[in-house]
Backbone of each chain as ProteinMPNN parsed JSONL, in Angstrom:
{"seq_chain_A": "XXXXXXXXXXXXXXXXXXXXXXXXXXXXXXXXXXXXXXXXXXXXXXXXXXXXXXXXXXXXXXXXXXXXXXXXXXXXXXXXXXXXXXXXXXXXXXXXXXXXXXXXX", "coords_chain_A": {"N_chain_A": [[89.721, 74.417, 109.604], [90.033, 77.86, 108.491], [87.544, 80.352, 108.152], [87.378, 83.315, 106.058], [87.197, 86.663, 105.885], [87.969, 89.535, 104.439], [88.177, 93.825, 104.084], [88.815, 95.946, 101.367], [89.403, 98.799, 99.283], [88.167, 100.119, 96.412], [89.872, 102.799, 94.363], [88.35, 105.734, 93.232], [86.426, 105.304, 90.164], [87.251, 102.846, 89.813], [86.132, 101.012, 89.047], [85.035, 99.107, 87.122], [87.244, 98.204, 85.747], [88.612, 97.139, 87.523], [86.693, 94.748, 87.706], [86.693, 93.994, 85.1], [89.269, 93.187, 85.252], [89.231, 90.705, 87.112], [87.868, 88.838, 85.799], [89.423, 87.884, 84.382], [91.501, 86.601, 85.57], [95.17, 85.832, 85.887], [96.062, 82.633, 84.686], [98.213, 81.379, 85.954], [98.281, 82.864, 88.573], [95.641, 81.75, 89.526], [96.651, 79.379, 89.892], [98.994, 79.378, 91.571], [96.983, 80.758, 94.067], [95.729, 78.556, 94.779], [97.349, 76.852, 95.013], [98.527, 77.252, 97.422], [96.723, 77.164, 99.189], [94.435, 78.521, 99.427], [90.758, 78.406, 98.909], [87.302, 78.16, 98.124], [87.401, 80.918, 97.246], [85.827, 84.147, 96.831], [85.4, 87.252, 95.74], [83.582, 89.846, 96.548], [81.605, 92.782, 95.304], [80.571, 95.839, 95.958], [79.416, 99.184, 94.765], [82.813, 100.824, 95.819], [83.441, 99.06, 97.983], [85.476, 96.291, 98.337], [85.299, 92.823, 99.364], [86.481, 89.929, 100.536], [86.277, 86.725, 100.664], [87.385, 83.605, 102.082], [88.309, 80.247, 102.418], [90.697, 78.759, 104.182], [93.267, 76.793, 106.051], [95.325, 78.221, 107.016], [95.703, 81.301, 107.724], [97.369, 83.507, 107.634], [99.698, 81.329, 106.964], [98.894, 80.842, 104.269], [98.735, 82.957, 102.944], [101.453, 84.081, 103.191], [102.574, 82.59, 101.482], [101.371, 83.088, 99.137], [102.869, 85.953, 99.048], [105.12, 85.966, 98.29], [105.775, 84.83, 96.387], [106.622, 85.708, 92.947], [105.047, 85.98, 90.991], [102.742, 86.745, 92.445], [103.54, 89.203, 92.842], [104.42, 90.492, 90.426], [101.072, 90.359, 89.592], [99.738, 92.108, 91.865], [101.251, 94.595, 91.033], [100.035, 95.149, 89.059], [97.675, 95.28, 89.977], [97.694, 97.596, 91.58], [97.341, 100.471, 90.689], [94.435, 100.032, 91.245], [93.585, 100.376, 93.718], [92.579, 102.301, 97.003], [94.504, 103.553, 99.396], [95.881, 101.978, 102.124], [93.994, 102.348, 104.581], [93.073, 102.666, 108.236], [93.678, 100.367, 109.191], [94.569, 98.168, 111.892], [97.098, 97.722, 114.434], [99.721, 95.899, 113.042], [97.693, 94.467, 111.359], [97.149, 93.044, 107.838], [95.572, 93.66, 106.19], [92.244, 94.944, 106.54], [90.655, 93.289, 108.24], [87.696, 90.69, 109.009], [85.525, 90.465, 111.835], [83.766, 86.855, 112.244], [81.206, 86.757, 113.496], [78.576, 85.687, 113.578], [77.457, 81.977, 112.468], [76.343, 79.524, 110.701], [76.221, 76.239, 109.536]], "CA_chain_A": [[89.582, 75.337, 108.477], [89.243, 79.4, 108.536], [86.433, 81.335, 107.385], [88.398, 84.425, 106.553], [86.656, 87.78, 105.058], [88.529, 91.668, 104.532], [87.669, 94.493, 103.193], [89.267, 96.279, 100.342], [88.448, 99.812, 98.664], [88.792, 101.111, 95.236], [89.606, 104.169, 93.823], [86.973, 106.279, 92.357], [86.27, 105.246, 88.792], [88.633, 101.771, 88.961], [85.054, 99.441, 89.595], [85.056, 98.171, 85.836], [89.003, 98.029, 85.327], [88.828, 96.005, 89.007], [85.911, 93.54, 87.616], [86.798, 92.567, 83.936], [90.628, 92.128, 85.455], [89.132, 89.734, 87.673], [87.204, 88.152, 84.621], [90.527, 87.418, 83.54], [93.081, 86.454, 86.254], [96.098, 84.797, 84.848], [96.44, 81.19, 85.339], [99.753, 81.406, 87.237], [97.985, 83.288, 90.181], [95.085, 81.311, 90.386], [97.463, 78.263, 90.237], [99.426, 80.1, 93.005], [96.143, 80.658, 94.967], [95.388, 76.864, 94.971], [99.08, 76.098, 95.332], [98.583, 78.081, 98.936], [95.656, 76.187, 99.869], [93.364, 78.743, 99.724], [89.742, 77.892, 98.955], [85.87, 79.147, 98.088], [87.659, 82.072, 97.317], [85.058, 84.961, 95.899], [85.237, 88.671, 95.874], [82.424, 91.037, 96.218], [81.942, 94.217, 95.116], [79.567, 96.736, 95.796], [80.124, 100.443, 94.833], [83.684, 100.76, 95.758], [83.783, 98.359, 98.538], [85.759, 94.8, 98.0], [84.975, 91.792, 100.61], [87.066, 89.005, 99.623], [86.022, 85.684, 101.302], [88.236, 81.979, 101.363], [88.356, 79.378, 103.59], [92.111, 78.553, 104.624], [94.082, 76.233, 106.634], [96.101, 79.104, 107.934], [95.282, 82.153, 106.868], [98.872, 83.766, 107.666], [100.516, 80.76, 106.397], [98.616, 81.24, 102.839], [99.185, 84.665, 102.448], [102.739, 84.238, 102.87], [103.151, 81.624, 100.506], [101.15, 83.853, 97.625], [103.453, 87.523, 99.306], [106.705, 85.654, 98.609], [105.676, 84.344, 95.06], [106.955, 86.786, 92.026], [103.904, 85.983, 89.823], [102.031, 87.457, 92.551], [104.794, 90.547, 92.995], [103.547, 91.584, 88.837], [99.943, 90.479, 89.88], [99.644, 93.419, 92.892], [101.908, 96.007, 90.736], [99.189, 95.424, 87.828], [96.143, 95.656, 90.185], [97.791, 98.499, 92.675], [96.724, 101.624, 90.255], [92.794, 100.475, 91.052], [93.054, 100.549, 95.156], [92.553, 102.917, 97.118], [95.826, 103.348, 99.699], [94.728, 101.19, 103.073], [93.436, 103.306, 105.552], [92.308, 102.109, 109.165], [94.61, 99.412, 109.404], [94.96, 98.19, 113.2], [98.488, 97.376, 114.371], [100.192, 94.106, 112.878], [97.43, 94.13, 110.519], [97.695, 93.002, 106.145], [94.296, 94.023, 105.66], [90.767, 95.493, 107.205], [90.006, 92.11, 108.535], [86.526, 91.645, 109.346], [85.301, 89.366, 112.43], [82.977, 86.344, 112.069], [80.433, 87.022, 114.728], [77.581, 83.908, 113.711], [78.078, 80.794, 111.839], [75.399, 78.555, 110.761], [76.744, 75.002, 108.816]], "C_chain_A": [[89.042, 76.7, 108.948], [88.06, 80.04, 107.721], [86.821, 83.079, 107.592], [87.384, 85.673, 105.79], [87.788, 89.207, 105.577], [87.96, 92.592, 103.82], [88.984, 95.188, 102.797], [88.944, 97.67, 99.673], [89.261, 100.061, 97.576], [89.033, 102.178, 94.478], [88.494, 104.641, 93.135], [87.103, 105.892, 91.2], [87.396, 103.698, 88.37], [87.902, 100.584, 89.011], [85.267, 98.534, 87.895], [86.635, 97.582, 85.293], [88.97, 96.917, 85.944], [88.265, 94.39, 88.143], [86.654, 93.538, 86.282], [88.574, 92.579, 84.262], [90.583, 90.865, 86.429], [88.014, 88.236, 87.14], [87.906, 87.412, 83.872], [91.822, 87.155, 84.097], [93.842, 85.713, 85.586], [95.781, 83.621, 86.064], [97.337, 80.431, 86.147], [99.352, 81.57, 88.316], [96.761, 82.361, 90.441], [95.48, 79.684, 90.665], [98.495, 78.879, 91.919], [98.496, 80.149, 93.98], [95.787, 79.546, 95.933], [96.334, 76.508, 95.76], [99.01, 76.689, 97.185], [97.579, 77.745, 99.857], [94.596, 77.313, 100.289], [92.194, 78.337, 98.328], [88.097, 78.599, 98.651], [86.259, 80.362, 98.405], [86.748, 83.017, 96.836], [85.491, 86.377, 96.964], [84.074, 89.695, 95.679], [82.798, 92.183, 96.221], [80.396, 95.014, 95.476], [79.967, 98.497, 95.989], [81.998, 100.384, 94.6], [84.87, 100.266, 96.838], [83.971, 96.881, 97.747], [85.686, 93.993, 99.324], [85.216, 90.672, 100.209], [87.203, 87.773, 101.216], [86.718, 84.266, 100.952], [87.762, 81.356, 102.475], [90.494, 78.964, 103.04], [92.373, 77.92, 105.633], [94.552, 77.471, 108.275], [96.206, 80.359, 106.995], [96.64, 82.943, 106.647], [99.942, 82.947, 107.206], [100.576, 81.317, 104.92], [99.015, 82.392, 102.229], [100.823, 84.841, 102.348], [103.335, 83.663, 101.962], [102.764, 82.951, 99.025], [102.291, 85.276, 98.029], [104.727, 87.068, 98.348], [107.011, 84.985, 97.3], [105.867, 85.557, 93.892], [105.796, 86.861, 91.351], [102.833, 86.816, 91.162], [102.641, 88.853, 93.196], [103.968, 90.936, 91.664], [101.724, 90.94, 89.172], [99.354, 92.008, 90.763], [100.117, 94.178, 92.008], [100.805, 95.733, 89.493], [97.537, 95.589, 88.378], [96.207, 96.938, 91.39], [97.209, 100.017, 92.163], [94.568, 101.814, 90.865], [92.426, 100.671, 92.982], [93.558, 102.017, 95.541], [93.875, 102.73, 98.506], [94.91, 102.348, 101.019], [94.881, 102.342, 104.159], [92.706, 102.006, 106.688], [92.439, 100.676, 109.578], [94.687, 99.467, 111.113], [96.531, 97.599, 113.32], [98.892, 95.904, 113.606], [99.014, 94.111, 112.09], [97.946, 94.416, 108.705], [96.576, 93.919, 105.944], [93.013, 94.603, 106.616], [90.253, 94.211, 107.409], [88.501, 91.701, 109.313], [86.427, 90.216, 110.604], [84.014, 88.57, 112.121], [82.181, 86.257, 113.126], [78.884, 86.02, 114.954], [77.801, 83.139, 112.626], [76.826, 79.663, 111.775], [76.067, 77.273, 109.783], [75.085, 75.035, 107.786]], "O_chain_A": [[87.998, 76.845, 109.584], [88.018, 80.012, 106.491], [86.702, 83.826, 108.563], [86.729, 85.153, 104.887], [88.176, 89.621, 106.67], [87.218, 92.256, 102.897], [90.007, 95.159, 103.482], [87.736, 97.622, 99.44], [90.484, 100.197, 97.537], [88.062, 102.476, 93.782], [87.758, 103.895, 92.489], [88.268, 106.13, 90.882], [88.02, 103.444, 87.34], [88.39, 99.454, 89.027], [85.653, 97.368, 87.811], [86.88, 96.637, 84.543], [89.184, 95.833, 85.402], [88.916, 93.361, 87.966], [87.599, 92.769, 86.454], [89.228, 91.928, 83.447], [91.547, 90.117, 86.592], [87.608, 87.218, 87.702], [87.553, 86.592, 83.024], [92.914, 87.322, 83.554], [93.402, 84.945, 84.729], [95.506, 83.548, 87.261], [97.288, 79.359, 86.75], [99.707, 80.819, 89.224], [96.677, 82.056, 91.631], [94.858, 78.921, 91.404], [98.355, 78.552, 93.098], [98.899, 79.614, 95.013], [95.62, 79.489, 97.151], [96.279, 75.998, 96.879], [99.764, 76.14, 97.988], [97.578, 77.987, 101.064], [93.935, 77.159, 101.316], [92.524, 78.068, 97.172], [87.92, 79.721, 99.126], [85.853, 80.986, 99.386], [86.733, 82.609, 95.674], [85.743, 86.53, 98.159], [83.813, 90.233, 94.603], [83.775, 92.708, 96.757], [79.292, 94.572, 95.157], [80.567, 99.004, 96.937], [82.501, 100.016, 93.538], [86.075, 100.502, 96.932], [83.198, 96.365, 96.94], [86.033, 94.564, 100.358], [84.363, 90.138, 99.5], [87.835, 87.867, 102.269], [86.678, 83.796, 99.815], [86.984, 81.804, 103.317], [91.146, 78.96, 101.996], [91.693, 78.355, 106.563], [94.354, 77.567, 109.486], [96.66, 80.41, 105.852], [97.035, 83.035, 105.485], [101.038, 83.467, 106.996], [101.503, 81.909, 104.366], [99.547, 82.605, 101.139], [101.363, 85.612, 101.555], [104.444, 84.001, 101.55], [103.555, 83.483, 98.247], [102.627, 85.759, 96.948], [105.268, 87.947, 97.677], [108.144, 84.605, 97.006], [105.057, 86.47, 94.056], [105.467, 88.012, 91.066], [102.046, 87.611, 90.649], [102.014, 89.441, 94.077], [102.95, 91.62, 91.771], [101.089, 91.704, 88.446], [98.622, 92.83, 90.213], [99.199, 94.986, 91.864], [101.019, 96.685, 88.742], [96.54, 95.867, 87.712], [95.21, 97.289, 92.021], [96.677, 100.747, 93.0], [93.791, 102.768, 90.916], [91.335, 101.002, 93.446], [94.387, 102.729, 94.974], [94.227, 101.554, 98.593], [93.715, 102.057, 100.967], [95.87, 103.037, 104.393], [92.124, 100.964, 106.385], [91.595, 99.975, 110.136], [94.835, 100.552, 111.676], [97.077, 97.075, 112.348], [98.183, 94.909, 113.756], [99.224, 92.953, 111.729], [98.65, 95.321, 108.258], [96.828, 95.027, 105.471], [93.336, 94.47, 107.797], [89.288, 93.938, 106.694], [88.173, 92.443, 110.238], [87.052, 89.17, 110.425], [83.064, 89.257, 111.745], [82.621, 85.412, 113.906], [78.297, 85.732, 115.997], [78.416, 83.689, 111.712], [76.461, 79.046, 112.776], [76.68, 77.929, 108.94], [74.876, 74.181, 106.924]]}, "seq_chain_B": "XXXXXXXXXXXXXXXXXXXXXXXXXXXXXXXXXXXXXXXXXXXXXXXXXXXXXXXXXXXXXXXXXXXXXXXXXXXXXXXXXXXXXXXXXXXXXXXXXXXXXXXXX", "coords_chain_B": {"N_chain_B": [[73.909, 76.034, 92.956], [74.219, 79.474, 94.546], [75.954, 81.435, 95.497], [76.026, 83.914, 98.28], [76.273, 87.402, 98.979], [75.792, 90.513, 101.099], [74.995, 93.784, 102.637], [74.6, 95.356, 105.846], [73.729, 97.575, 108.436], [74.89, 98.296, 111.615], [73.905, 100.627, 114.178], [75.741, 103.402, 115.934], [77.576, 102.137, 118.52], [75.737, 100.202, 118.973], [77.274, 97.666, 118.608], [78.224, 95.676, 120.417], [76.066, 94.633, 121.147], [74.687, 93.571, 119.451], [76.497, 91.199, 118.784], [76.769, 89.835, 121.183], [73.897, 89.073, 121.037], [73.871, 87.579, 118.672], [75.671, 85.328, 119.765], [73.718, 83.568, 120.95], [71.821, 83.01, 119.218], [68.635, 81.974, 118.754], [67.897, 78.859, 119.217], [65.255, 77.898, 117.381], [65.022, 79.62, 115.463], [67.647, 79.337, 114.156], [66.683, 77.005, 113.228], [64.415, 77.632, 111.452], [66.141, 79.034, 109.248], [67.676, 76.941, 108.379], [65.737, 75.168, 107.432], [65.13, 76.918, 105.397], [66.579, 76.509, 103.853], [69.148, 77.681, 103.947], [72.641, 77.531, 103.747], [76.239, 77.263, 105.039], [75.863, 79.631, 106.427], [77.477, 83.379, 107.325], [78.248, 85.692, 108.945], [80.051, 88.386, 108.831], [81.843, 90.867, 110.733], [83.077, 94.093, 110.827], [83.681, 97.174, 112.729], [80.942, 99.087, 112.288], [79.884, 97.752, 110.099], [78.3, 94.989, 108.662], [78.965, 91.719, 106.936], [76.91, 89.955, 105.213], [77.008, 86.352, 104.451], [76.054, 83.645, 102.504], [75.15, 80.731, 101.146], [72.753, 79.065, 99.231], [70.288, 77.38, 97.202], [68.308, 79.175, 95.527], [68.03, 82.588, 96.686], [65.773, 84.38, 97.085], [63.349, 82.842, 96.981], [64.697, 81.627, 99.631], [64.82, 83.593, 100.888], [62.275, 84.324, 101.253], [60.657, 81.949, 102.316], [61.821, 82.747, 105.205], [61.09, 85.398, 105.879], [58.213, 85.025, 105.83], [57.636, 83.748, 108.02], [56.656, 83.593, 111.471], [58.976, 83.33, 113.48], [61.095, 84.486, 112.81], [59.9, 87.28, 112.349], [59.636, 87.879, 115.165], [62.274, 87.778, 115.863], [63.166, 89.61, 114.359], [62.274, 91.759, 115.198], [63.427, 92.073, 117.599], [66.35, 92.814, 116.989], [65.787, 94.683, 115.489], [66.393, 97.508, 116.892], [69.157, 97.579, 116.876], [69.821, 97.673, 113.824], [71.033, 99.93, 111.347], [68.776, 102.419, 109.89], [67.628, 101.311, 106.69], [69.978, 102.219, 103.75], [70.249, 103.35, 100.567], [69.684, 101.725, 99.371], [69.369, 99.975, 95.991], [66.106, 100.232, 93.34], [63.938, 97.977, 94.113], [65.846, 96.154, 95.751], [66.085, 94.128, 98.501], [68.738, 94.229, 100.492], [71.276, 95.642, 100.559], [72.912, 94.565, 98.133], [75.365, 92.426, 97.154], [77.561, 92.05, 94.364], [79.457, 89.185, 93.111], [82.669, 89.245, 92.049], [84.64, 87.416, 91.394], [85.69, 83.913, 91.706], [87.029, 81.658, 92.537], [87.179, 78.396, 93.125]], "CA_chain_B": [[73.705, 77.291, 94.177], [74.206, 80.888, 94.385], [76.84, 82.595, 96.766], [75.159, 85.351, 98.322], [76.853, 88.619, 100.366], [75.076, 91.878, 101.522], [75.879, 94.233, 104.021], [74.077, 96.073, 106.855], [74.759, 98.588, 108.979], [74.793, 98.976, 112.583], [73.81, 102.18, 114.894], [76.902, 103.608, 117.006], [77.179, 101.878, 119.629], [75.061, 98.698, 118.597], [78.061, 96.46, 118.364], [78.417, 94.498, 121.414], [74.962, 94.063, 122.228], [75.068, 92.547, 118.21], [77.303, 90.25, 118.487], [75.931, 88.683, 122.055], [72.683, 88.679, 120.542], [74.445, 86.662, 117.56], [76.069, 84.014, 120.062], [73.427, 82.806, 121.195], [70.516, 82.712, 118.329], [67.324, 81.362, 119.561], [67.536, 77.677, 118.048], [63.912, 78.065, 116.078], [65.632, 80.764, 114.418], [68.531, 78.668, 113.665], [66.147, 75.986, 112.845], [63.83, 78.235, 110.175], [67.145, 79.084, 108.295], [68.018, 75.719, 107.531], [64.704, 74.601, 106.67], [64.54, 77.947, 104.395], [67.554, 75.984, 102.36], [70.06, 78.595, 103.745], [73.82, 76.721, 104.395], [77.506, 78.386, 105.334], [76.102, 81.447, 106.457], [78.939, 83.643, 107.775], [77.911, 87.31, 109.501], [81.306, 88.819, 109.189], [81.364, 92.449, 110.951], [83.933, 95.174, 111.383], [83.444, 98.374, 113.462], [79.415, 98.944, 112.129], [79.56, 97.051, 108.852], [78.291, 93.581, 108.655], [78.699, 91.406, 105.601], [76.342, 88.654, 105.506], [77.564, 85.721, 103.773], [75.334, 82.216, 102.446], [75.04, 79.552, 100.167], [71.435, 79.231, 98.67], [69.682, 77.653, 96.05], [67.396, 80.535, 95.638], [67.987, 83.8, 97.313], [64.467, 85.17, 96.89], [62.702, 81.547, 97.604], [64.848, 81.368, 100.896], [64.626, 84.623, 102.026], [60.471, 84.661, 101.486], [60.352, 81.31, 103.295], [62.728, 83.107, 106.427], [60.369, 86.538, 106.307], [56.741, 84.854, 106.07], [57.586, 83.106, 109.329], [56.862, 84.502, 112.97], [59.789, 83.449, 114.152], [61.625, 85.64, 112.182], [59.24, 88.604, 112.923], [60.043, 87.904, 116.115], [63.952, 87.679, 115.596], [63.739, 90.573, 113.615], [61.776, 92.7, 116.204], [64.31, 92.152, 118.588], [67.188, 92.6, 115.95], [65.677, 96.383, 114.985], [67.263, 98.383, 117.519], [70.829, 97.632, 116.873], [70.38, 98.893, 112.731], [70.565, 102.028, 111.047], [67.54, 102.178, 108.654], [68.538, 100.76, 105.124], [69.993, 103.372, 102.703], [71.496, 103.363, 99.205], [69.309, 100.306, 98.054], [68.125, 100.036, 94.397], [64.81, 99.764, 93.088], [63.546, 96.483, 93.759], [66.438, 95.476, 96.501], [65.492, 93.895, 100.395], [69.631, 94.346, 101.089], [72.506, 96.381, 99.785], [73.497, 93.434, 97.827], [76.989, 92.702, 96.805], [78.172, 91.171, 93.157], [80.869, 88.901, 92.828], [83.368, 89.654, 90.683], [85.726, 87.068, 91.124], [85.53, 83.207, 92.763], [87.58, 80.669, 92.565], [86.72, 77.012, 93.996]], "C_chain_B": [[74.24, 78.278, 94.066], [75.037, 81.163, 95.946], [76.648, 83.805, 96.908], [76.165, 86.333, 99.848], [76.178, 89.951, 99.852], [75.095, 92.117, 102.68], [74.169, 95.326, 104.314], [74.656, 96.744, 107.815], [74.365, 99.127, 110.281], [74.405, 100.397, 113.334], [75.223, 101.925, 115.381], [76.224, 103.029, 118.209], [76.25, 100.4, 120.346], [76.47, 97.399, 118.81], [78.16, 95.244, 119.321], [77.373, 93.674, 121.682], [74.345, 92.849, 120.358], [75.446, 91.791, 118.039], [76.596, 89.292, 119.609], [74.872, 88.364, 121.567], [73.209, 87.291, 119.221], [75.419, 85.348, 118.504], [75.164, 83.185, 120.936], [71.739, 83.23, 120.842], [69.489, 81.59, 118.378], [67.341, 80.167, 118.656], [66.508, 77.677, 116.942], [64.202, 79.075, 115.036], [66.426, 79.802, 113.489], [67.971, 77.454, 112.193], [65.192, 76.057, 111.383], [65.07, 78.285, 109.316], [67.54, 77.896, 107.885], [66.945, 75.268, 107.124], [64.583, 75.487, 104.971], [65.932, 77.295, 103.331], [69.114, 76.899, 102.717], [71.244, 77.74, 104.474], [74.879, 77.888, 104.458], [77.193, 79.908, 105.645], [76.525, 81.655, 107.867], [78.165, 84.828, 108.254], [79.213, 87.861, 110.508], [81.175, 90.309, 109.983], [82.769, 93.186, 111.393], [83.273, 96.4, 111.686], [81.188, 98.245, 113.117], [79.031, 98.324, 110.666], [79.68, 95.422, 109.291], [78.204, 93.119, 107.027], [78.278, 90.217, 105.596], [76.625, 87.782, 103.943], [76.859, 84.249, 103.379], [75.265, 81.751, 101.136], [73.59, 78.976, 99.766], [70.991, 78.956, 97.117], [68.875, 78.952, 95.319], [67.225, 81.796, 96.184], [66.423, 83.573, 98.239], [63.682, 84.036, 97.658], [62.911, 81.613, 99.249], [64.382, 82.612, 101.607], [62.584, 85.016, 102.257], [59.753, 83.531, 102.465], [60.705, 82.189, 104.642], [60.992, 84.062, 106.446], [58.819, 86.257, 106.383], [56.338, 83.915, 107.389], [57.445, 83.98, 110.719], [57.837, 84.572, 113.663], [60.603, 84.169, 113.621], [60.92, 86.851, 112.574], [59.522, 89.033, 113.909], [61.727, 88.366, 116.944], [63.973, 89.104, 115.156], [63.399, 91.741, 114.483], [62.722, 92.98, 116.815], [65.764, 92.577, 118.307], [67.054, 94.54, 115.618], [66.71, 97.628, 115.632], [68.53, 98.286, 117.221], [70.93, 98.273, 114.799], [69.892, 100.264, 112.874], [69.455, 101.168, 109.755], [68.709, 102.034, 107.3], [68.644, 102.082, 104.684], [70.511, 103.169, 101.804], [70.846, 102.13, 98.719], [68.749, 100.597, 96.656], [67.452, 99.862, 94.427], [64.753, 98.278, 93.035], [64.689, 95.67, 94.877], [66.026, 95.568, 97.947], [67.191, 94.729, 101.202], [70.447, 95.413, 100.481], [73.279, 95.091, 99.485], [75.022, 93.488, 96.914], [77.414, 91.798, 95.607], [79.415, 90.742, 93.31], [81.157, 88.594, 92.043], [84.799, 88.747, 90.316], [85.218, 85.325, 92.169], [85.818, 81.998, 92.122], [88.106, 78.926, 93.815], [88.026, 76.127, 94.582]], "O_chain_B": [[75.114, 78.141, 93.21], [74.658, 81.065, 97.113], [76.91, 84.699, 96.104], [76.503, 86.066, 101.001], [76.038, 90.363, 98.7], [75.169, 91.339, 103.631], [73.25, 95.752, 103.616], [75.848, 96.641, 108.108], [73.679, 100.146, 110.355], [74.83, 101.366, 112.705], [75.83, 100.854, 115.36], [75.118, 103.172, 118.731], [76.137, 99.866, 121.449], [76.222, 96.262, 119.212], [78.168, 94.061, 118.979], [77.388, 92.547, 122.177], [73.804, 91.744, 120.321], [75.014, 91.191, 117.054], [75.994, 88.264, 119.297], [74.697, 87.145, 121.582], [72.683, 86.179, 119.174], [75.849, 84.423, 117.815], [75.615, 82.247, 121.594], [70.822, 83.573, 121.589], [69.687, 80.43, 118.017], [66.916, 80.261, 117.504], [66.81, 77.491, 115.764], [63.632, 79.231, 113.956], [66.06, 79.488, 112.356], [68.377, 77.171, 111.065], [65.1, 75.188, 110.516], [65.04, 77.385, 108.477], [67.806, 77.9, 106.683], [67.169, 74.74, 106.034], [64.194, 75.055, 103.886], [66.115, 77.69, 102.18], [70.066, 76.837, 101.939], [71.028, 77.265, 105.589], [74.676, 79.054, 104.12], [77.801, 80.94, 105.36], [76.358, 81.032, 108.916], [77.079, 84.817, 107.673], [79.467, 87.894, 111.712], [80.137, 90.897, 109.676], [83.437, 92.73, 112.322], [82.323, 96.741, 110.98], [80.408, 97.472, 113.673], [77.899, 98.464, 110.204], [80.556, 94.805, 109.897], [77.66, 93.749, 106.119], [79.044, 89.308, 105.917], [76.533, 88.219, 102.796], [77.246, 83.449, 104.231], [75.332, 82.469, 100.139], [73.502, 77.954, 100.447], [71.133, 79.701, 96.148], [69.42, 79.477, 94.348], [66.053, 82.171, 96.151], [66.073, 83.03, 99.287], [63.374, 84.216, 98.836], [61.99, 81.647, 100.064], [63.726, 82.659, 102.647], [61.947, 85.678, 103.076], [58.767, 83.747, 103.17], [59.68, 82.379, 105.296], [59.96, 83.56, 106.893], [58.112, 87.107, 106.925], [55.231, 83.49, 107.72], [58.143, 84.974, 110.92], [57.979, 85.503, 114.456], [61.013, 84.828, 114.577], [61.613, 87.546, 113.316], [59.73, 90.238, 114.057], [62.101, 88.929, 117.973], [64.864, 89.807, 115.631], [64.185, 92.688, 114.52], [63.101, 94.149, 116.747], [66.476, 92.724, 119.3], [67.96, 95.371, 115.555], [67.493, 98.382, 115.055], [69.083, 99.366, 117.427], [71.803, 99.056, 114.423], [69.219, 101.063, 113.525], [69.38, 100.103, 109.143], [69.86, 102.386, 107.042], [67.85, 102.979, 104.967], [71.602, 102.644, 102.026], [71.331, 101.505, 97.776], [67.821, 101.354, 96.369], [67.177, 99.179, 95.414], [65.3, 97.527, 92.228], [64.474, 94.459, 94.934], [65.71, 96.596, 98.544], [67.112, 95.533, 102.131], [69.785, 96.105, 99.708], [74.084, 94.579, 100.263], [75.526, 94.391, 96.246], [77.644, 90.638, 95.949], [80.373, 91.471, 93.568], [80.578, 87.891, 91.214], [85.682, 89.007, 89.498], [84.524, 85.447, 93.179], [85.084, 81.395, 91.34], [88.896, 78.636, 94.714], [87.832, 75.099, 95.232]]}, "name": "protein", "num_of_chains": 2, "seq": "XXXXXXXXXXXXXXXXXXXXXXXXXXXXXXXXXXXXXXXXXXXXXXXXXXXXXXXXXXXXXXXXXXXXXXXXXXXXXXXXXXXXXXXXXXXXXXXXXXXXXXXXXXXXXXXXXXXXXXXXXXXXXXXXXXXXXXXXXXXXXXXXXXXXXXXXXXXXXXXXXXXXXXXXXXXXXXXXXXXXXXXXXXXXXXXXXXXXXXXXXXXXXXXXXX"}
């Protein structure tokens, strides 16, 4: 099992839009989420940083299963107005992936 | 239990000697944090952002057991040089703590 974390940023002024749409995900995506085997999923916020933590199998498997799903095609085009574009992307990366550098059980 | 993330923030230049210091954490260290109740903690980090990540009945409880210990004082002594002094906390916060806004099991 992975212990995966990224970061995320949101446009100026999109922190309350961001949180009560994530007060209210549809039931399709977080059936899709599941369905993809990811896990102790949570999202933090602070300011207008996001740090979105799972545990996963395969973290590149999962992600392809939710990319390649339509329900989460109108999920992204209904939460793409609140990010900010991605910046600071390394090659071949989805996301600002962060490394896990200690690990206590 | 309470899923807890807050971030800290490296000097330039801190990173490497951060991370070795983080693979190989003085057991009694190791050994206070689990007594203090603290499980799954994660210390994700990209470039000079770390996002510390744990599972905790009690925040406040654990983290006053961790900080009224020497071995922590000790840990933390040695630990100083690599941040930048805290900035941007609220009244009344130890971390730049992070709300989550979303978390699905």
């Amino acid at each position: 099992m992975q212990r995966i974390a990224f970061q995320l940023t949101l446009r100026e002024g999109a922190e309350a839009a961001y949180d009560a749409s994530h007060r209210a995900v549809w039931p399709e995506m977080l059936e899709l989420l599941t369905r993809a085997g990811i896990r102790e999923y949570s999202i933090f916020r602070r300011d207008r940083l996001l740090v979105l933590y799972m545990h996963v199998e395969d973290f590149e498997k999962s992600w392809s299963i939710v990319e390649s799903d339509p329900v989460n095609t109108r999920w992204q085009a209904a939460m793409a107005p609140y990010f900010e574009p991605a910046a600071g992307l390394l090659a071949g990366e989805r996301f600002r992936m962060m490394r896990e550098v200690f690990y206590l059980a």
